[in-house]
C-alpha positions as CSV (number, residue, x, y, z in Angstrom):
1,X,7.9,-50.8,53.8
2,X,6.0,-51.1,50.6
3,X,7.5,-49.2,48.0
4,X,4.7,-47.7,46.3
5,X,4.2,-46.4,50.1
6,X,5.8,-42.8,50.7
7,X,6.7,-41.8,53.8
8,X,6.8,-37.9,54.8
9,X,10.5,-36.9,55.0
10,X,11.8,-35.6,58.6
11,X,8.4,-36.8,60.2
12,X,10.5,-38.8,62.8
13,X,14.0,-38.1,64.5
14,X,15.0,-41.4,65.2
15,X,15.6,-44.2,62.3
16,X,16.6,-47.8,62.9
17,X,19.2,-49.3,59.7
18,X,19.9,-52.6,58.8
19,X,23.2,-53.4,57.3
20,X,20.8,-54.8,54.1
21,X,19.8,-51.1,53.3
22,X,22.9,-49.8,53.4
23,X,24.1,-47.0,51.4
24,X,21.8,-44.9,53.2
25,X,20.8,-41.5,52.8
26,X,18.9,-38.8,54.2
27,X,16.0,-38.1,52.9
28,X,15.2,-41.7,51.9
29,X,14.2,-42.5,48.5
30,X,11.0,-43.2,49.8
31,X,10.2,-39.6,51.1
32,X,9.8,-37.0,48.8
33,X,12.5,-34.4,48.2
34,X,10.7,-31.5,47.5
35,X,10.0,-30.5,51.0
36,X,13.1,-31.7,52.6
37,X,16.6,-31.0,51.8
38,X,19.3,-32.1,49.6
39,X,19.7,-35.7,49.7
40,X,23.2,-36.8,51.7
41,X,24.8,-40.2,52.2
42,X,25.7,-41.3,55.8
43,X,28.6,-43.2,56.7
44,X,27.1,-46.1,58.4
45,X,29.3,-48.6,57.0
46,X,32.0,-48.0,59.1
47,X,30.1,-46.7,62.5
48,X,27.0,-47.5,64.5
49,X,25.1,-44.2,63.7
50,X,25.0,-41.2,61.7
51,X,23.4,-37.9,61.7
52,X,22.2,-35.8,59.0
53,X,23.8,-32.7,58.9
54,X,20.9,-30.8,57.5
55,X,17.5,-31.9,59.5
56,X,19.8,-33.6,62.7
57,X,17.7,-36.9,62.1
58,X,19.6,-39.8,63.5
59,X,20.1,-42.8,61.8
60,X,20.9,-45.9,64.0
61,X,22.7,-49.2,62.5
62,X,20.8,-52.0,64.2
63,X,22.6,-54.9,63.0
């Protein structure tokens, strides 16, 4: 995705990760934060998929 693109944060439930964009977090730097929540890091070095504590949006390593 383009970054001069934003995205809406928490539009979707369901996110597909590559192991390229890891550290990720939740909401992505590409969605704003000021109608989301607090920005959190998930641990998806170490498992296949993470979700946020705060919206429940789950993040899926695909690779």
């Amino acid at each position: 995705m383009s970054a001069n693109v934003s995205r809406s944060a928490n539009s979707e439930r369901t996110y597909a990760v590559k192991r390229a964009d890891l550290p990720v977090s939740c909401p992505a730097p590409d969605m704003p934060l000021w109608n989301s929540h607090p920005r959190v890091y998930l641990p998806l070095e170490d498992q296949p998929e993470a979700r946020c504590m705060y919206c429940g949006a789950l993040y899926q390593r695909v690779d």
